[in-house]
C-alpha distance (Angstrom), angle and dihedral (degrees) to the residues before:
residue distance angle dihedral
X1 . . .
X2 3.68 . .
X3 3.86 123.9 .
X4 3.84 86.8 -121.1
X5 3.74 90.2 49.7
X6 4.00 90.7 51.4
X7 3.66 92.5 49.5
X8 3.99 91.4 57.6
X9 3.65 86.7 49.5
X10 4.12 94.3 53.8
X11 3.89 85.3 38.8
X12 4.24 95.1 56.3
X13 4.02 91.9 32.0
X14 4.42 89.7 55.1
X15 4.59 82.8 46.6
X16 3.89 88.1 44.8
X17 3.73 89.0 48.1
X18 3.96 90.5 37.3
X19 3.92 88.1 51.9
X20 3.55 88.8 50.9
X21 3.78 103.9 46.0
X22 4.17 80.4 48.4
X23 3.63 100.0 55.6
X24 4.12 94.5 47.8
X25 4.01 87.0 49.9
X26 3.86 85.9 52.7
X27 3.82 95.4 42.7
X28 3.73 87.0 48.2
X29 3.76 95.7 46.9
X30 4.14 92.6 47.1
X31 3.70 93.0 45.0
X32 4.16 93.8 57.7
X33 3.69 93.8 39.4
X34 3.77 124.7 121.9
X35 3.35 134.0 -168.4
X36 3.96 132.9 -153.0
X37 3.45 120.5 -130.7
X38 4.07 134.4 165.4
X39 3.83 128.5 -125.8
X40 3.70 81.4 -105.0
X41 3.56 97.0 57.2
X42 4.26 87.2 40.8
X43 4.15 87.1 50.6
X44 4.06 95.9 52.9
X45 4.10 90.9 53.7
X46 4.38 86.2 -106.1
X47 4.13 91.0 133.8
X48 3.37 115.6 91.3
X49 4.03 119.2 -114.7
X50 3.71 120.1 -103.6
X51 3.67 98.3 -9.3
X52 3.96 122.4 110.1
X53 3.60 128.0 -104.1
X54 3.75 154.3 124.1
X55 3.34 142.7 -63.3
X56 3.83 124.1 -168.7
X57 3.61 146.8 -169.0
X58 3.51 143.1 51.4
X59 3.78 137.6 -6.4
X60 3.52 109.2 -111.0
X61 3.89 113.2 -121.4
X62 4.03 114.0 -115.0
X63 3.78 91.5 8.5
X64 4.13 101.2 93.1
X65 4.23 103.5 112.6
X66 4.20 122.3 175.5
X67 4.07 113.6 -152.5
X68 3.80 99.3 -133.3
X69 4.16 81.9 -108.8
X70 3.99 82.2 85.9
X71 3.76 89.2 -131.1
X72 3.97 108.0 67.8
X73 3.73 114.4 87.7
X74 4.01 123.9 -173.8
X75 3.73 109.0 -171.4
X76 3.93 126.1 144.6
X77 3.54 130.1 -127.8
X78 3.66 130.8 -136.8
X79 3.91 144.1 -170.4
X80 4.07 89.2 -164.5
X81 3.53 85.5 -94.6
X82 3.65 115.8 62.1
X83 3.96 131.6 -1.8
X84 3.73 134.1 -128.6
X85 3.75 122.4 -159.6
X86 3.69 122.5 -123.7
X87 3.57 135.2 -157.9
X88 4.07 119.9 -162.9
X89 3.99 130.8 -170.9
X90 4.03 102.2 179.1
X91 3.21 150.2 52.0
X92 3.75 123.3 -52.4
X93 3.20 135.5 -132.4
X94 4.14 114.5 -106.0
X95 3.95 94.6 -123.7
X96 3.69 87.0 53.7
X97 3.68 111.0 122.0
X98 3.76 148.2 136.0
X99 4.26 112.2 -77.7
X100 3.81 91.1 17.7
X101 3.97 124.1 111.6
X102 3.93 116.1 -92.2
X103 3.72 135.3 -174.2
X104 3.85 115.8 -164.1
X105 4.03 128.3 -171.6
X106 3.71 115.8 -155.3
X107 3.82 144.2 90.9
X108 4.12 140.5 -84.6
X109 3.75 112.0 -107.6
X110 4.14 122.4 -147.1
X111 3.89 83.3 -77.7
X112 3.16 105.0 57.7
X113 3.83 100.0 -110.4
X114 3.69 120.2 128.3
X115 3.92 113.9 -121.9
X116 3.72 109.9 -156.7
X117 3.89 119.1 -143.7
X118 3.78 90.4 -178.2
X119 3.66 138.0 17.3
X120 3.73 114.2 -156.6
X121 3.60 114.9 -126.0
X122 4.10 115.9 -132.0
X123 4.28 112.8 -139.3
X124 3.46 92.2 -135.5
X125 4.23 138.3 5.5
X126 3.64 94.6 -98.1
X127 3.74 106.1 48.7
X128 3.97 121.0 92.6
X129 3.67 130.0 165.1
X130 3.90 119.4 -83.1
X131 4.06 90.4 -122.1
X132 4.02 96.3 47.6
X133 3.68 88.2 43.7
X134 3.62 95.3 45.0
X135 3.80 88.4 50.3
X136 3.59 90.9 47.9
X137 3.82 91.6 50.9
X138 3.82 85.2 51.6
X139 3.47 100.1 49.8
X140 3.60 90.5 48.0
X141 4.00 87.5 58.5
X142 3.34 86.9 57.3
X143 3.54 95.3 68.0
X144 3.45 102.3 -99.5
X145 3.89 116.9 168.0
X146 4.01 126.3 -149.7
X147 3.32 108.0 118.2
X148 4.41 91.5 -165.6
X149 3.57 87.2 54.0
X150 3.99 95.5 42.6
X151 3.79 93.2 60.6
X152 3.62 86.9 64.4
X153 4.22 90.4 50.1
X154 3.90 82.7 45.8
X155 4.16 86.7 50.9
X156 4.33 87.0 51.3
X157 3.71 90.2 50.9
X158 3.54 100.5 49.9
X159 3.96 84.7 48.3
X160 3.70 92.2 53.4
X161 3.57 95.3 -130.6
């Protein structure tokens, strides 16, 4: 074999092992993705089936339940528009309450009901994601009209989130 001949063979084994190394960084990086998406978005069908992601916005008044386990929460979420229903087996975080902004990882079972296996803590009672605020902002615009839930839109604003 010729040293030129050898050289091509180093060169296309390093791309092989290049392409390789590439396409298990990519797998990786598409299997721990999430996406965000609104109770809107989760309401028209937009979320994709049996795949992980998040939900975001706010806590819908009068719809916190505890399981008498202590450590199952039902609660919906809403984007001042339409609602999703979650379902929570864990620990919550202390800022969690009713009205307040929410961000929940998890998946939609056969009935359409989101089952959260996380619920994102918030570091203090103001903050909220850009995208659920954003989509609360939007909603809002749309004419939506709760005026409990509005004072905490009103609270983002005046943030400048």
């Amino acid at each position: 074999m010729k040293a030129r001949h050898k050289r091509l063979a180093w060169i296309g084994g390093g791309l092989v092992i290049i392409a390789l190394a590439a396409a298990l960084i990519l797998n990786a990086f598409r299997s721990n993705m999430v996406f965000f998406y609104t109770p809107t978005q989760v309401a028209n069908g937009e979320v994709p089936k049996e795949t992980s992601f998040r939900i975001g916005g706010l806590v819908e008044q009068g719809s916190l339940q505890r399981d008498q386990d202590g450590l199952t929460v039902h609660f919906a979420v809403t984007d001042l528009a339409k609602s999703t229903a979650v379902s929570y087996q864990g620990i919550l975080p202390d800022l969690f309450k009713e009205g307040k902004g929410v961000v929940a990882q998890g998946k939609l079972d056969a009935e359409g009901k989101f089952t959260a296996s996380e619920v994102l803590a918030k570091h203090d009672e103001n903050y909220m994601p850009p995208e659920a605020a954003e989509a609360l902002k939007r909603a809002q615009a749309a004419g939506a009209a709760n005026s409990s839930l509005n004072t905490e839109v009103d609270t983002l604003k005046k943030d400048k989130l």
